[in-house]
C-alpha positions as CSV (number, residue, x, y, z in Angstrom):
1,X,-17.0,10.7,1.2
2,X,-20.7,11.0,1.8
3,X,-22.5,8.0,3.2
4,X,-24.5,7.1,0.3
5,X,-27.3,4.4,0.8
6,X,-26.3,1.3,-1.4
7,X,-28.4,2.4,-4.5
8,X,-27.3,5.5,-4.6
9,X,-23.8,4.5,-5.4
10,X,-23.2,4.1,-8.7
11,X,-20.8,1.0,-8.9
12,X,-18.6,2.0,-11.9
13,X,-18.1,5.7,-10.9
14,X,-17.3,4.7,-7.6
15,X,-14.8,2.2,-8.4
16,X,-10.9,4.0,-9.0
17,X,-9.7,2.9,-12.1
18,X,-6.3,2.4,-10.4
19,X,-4.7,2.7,-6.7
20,X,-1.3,4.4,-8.3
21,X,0.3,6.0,-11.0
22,X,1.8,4.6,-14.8
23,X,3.9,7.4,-14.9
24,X,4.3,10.9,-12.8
25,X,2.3,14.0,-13.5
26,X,4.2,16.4,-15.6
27,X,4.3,19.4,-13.1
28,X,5.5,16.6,-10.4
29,X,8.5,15.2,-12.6
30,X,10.2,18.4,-14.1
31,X,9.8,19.9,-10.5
32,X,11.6,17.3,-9.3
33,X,14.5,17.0,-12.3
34,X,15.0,20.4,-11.4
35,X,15.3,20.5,-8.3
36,X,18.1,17.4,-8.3
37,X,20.0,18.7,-11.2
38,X,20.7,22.0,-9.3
39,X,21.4,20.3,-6.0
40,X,18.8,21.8,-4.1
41,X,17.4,18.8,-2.4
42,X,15.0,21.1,-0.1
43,X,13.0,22.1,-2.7
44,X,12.0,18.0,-3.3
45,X,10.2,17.9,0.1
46,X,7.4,20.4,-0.8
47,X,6.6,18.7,-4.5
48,X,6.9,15.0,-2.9
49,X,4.7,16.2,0.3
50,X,1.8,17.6,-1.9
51,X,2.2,14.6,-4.3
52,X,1.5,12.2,-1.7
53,X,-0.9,14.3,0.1
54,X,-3.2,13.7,-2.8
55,X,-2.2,10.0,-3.2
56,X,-3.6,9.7,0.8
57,X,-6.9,10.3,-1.0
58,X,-7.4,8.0,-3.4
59,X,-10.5,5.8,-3.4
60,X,-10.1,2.1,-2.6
61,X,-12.3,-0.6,-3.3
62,X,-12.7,-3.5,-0.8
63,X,-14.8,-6.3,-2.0
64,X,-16.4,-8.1,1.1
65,X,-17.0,-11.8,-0.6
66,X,-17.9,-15.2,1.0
67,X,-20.7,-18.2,1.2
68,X,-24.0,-16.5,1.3
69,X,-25.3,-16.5,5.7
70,X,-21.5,-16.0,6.6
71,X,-22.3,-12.0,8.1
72,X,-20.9,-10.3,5.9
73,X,-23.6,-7.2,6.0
74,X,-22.8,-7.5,9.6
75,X,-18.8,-7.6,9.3
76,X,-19.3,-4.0,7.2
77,X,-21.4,-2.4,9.4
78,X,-19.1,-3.8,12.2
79,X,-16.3,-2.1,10.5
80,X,-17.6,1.0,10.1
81,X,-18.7,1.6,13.6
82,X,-22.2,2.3,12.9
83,X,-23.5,5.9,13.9
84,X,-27.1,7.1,14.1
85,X,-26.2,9.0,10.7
86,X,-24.7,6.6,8.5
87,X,-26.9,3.8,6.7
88,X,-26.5,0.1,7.6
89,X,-26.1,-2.8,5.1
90,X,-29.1,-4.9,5.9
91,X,-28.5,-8.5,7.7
92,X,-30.8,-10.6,8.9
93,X,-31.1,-14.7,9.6
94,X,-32.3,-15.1,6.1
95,X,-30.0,-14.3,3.2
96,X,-30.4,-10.5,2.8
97,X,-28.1,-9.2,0.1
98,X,-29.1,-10.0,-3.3
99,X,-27.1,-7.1,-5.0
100,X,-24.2,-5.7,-4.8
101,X,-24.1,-2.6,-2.7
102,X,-21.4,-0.1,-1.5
103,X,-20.8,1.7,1.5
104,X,-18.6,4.3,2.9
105,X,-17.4,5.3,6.9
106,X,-15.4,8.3,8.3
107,X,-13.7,6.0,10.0
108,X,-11.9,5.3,6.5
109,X,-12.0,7.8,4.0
110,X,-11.7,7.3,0.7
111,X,-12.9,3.8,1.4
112,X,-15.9,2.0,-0.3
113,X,-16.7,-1.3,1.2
114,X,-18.7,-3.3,-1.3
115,X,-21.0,-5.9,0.6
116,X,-21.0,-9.1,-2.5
117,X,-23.9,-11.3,-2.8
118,X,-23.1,-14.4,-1.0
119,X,-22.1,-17.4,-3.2
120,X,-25.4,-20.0,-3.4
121,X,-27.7,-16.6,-3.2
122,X,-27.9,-17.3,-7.2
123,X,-26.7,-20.7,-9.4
124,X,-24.2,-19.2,-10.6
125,X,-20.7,-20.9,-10.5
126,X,-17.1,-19.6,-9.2
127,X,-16.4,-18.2,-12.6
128,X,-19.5,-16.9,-13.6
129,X,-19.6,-15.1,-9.7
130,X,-15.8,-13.2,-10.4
131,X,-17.1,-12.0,-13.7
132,X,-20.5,-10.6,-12.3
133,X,-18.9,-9.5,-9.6
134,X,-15.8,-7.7,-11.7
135,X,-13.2,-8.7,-9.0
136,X,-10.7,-7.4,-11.4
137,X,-12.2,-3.3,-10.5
138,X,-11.3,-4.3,-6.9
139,X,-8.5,-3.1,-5.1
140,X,-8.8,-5.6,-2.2
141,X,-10.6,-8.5,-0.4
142,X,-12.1,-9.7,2.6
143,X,-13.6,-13.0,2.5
144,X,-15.6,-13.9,5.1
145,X,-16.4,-17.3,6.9
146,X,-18.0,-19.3,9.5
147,X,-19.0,-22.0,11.1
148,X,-16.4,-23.9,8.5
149,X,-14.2,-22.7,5.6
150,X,-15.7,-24.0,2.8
151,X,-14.7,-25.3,-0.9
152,X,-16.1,-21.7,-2.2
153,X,-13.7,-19.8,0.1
154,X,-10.7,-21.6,-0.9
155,X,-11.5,-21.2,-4.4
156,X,-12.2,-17.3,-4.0
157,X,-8.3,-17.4,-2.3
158,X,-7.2,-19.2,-5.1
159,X,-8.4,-16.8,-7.6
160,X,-8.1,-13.7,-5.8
161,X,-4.1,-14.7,-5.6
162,X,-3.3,-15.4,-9.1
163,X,-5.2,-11.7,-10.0
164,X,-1.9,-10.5,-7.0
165,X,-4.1,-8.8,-5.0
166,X,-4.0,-9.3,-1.1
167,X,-6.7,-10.3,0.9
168,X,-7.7,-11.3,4.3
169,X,-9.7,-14.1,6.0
170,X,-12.2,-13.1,8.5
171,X,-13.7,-16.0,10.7
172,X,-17.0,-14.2,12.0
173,X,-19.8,-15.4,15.0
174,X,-16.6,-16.1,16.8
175,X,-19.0,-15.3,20.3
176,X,-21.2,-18.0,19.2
177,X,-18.3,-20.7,18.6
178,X,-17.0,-20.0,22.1
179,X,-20.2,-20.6,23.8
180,X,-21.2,-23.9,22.2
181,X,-18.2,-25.2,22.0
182,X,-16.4,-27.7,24.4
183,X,-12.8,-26.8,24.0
184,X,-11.1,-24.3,26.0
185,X,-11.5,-20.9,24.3
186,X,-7.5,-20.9,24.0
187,X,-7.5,-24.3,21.8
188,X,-11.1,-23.3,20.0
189,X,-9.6,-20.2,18.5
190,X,-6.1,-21.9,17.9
191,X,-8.0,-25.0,16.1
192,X,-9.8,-22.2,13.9
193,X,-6.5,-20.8,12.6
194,X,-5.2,-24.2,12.1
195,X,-7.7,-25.3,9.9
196,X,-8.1,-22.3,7.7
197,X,-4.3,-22.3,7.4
198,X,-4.1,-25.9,6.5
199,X,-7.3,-26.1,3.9
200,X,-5.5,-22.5,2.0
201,X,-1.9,-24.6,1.8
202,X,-3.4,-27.3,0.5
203,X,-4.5,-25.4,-2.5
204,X,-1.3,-23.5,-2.7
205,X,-2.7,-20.3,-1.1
206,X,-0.4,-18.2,0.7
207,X,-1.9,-17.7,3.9
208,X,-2.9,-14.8,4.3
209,X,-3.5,-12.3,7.7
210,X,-6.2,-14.2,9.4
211,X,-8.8,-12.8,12.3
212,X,-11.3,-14.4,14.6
213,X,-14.3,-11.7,15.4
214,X,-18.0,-10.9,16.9
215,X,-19.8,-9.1,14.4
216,X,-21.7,-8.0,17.6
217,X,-18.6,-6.8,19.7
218,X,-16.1,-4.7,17.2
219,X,-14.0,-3.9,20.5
220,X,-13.1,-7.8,21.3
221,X,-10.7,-10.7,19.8
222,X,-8.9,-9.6,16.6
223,X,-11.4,-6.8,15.6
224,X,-9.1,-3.8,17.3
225,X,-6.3,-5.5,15.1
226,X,-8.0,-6.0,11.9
227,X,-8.6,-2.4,11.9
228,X,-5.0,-1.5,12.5
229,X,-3.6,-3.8,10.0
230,X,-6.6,-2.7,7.3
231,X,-5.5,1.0,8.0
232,X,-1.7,0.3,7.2
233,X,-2.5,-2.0,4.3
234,X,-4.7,1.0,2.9
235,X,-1.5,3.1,2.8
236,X,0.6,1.0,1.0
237,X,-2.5,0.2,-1.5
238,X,-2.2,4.3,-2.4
239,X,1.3,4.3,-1.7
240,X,3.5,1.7,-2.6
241,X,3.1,2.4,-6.6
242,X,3.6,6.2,-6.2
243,X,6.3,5.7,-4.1
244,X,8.2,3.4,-6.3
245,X,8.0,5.5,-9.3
246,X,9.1,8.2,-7.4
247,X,11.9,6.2,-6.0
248,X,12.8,5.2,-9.6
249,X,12.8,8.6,-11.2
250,X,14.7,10.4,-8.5
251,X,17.2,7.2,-8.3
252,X,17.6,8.1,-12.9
253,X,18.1,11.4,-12.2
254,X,20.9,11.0,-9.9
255,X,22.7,8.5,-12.0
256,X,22.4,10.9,-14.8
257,X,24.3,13.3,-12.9
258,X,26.5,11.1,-12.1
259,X,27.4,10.2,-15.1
260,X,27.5,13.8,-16.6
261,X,30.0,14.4,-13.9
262,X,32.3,11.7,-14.2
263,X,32.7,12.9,-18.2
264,X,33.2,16.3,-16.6
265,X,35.6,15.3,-14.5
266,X,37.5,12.8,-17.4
267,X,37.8,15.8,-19.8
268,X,38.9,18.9,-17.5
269,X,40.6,18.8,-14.5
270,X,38.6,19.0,-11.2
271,X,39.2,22.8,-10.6
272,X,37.9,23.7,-13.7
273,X,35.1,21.4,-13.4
274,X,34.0,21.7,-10.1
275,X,36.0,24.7,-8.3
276,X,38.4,22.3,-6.3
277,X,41.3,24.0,-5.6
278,X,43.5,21.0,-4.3
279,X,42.2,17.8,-6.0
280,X,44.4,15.2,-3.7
281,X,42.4,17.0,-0.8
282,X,39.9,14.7,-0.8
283,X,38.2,16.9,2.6
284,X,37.7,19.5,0.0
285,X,36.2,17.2,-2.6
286,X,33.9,15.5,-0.6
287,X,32.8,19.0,1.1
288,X,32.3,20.1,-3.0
289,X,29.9,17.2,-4.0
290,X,28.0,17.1,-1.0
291,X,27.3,21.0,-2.7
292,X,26.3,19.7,-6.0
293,X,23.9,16.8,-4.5
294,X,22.4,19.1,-2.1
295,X,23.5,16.7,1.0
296,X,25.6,19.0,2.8
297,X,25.1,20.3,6.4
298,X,22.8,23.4,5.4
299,X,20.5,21.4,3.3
300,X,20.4,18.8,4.7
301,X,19.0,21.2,8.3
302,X,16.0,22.9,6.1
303,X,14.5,19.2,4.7
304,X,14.9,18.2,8.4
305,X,13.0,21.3,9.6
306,X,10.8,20.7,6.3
307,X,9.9,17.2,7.5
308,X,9.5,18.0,11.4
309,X,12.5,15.8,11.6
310,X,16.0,16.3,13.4
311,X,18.4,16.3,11.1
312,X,20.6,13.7,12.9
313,X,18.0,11.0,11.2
314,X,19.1,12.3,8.2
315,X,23.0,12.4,8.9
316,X,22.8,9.2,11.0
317,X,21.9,6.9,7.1
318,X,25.0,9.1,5.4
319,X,28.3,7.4,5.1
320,X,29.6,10.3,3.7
321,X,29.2,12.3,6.7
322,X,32.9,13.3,6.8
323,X,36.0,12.0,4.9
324,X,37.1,9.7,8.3
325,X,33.9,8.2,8.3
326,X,33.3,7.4,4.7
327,X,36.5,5.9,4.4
328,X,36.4,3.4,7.5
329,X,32.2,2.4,5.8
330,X,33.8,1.9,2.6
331,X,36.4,-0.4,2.0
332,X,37.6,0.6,-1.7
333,X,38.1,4.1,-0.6
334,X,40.1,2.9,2.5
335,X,42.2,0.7,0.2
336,X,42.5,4.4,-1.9
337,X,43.8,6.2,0.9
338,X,45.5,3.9,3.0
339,X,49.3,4.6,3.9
340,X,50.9,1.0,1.9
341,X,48.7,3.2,-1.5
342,X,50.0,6.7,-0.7
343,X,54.1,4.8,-0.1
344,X,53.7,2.5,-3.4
345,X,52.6,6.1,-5.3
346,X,54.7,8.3,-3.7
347,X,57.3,7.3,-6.1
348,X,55.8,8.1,-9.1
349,X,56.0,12.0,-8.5
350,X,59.9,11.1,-10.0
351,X,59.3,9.8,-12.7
352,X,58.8,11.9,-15.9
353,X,56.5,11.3,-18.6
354,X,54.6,8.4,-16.6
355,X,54.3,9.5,-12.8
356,X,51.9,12.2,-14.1
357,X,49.1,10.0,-15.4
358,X,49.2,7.3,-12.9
359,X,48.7,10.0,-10.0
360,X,46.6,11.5,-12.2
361,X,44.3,8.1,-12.7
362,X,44.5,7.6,-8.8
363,X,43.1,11.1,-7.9
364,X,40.7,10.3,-10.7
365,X,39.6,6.9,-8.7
366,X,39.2,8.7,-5.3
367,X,37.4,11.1,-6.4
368,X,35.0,8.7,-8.9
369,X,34.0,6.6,-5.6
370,X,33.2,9.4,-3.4
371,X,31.2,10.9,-6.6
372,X,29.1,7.3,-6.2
373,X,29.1,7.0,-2.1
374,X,27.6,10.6,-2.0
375,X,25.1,9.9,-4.9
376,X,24.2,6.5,-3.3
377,X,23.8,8.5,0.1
378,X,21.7,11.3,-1.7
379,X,19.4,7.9,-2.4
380,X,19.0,7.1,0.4
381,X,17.9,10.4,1.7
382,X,15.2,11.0,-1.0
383,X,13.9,7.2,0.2
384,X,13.5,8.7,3.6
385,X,12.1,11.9,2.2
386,X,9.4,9.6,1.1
387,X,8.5,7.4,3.3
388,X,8.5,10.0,5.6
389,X,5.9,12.0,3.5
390,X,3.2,9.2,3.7
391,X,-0.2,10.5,5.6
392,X,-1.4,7.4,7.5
393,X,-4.7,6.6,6.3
């Protein structure tokens, strides 16, 4: 992102109309379908890894809000690491910003950090403010105070968390507090937590991540942290949507297979279904649906080497790894297979007419839960697959 002078940024054009997604791109979904439905889980990573490769890059909006002489010019361009090349917002004793102006900083990409008009710069009141301001086109909030937290800030709070967007609370001139102050610097920054915590509870605010800083020193108190956390929060601004929808298409997907399998498996007998030769060796079947879902040891190596992973990460989350292992994680299974099961069956192979179905219904049981456990697992490894695939911002 260029670094624009405020005026040269148009407001609405720089302002995302959303963070995430409503639905997945096309290309992105039937890639994907396809991909699952023939068990070739490898071939997810790519489509997943350039998805959110392009979700990294989606502007973000931070509104930088507060009582009008609170610093908040000075906060921006203490944010953004002023170089010799990049435009300051102006500050000065006086109140400076009148308009609202944006500005951008390779330190965060993507990023526009709107420097508000203080509240008491014009007459207007709280609601009047949000609406001129159009909080609602922001996708985050930093709301600045000093010297006390005010009415106006607790109010912002309030309204900023019924619109369910996060925000922090940055106490500024932190270097000025310590040196007129008479408490220990321990107990001054402690009581400055306290109070901001208290005044937010008391209008039902959660409390939010709080820091002390000196506009004038980014490198001391919480300014190293605010950074940090901003940088993680940014990622799960652009993330956390994509990533759910994801989640929750891959997640249908599977169940659909599933379910097509189970009515495979009800209508033909496993061999013809799904090339088992011995369907009471349940090694065999749980070697055949790790196939189908694409979880077995092969794949399971190339979306390892994929993800510059080893692929014990991968294995470690399975329960299905092998058959002794699955059975002692899962305790209908173990109740399936366990000896007292296999001695109250075994007489049923005598029995004409009835022993057939009941083993058959048994062997159907077995193999229905390790059709789930293996699905569930193949889950869990797509969750990995993406969380794994998000670019820190």
């Amino acid at each position: 992102m260029s670094h624009d002078t405020p005026s040269s940024i148009s407001f609405h054009a720089a302002m995302p109309c959303h963070t995430g997604w409503s639905r997945l791109p096309e290309e992105v979904s039937r890639n994907i379908e396809r991909a699952l439905k023939e068990g070739k889980l490898p071939e997810v990573v790519p489509v997943v890894r350039e998805t959110m490769e392009r979700v990294s890059r989606t502007p973000v909006s931070i509104a930088v809000t507060g009582d009008s002489g609170n610093g908040m010019s000075s906060f921006i361009n203490a944010v953004r690491i002023i170089g010799l090349e990049e435009t300051l917002a102006p500050t000065g004793v006086v109140r400076t910003t009148q308009t609202r102006a944006g500005y951008s900083s390779s330190r965060f990409p993507n990023v526009v950090l709107w420097d508000l008009p203080g509240l008491g710069v014009t007459a207007q009141n709280m609601e009047n403010y949000v609406d001129e301001m159009q909080f609602s086109q922001y996708d985050f909030f930093i709301i600045i105070a000093s010297e006390q937290f005010s009415t106006n800030h607790m109010k912002l709070a309030r309204i900023i968390q019924e619109m369910g967007k996060k925000f922090y609370v940055v106490w500024t001139k932190l270097d000025r507090d310590l040196s007129t102050s008479v408490l220990s610097d321990t107990r001054l920054l402690q009581t400055i937590r306290e109070n901001i915590r208290k005044n937010l509870q008391k209008k039902g605010v959660h409390v939010p991540p709080i820091f002390l800083v000196s506009n004038f020193d980014p490198l001391l108190y919480d300014f190293p942290k605010l950074r940090d956390t901003l940088k993680i929060d940014l990622s799960n601004i652009r993330c956390s949507g994509p990533l759910d929808i994801l989640s929750h298409f891959c997640e249908e997907i599977i169940n659909d297979k599933v379910t097509s399998l189970k009515r495979r498996v009800a209508k033909e007998s496993l061999k013809n279904s799904l090339g088992i030769k011995d369907a009471d060796d349940l090694g065999q079947v749980l070697e055949a649906y790790h196939l189908l879902f694409g979880v077995n040891g092969e794949s399971l190596r190339q979306v390892a080497k994929s993800m510059g992973k080893e692929v014990t990460e991968y294995m470690a989350i399975m329960k299905s790894q092998d058959l002794h292992t699955l059975c002692g994680r899962d305790w209908k299974l173990k109740s399936m297979t366990c000896l007292v099961t296999n001695v109250l069956l075994s007489p049923f192979w005598y029995i004409p007419f009835l022993g057939g179905p009941v083993i058959r219904f048994f062997r159907h049981m077995r193999c229905r839960r390790i059709l789930e456990l293996i699905a569930q697992d193949t889950k869990t490894i797509l969750k990995k697959i993406l969380e794994d695939s998000i670019i820190p911002t």
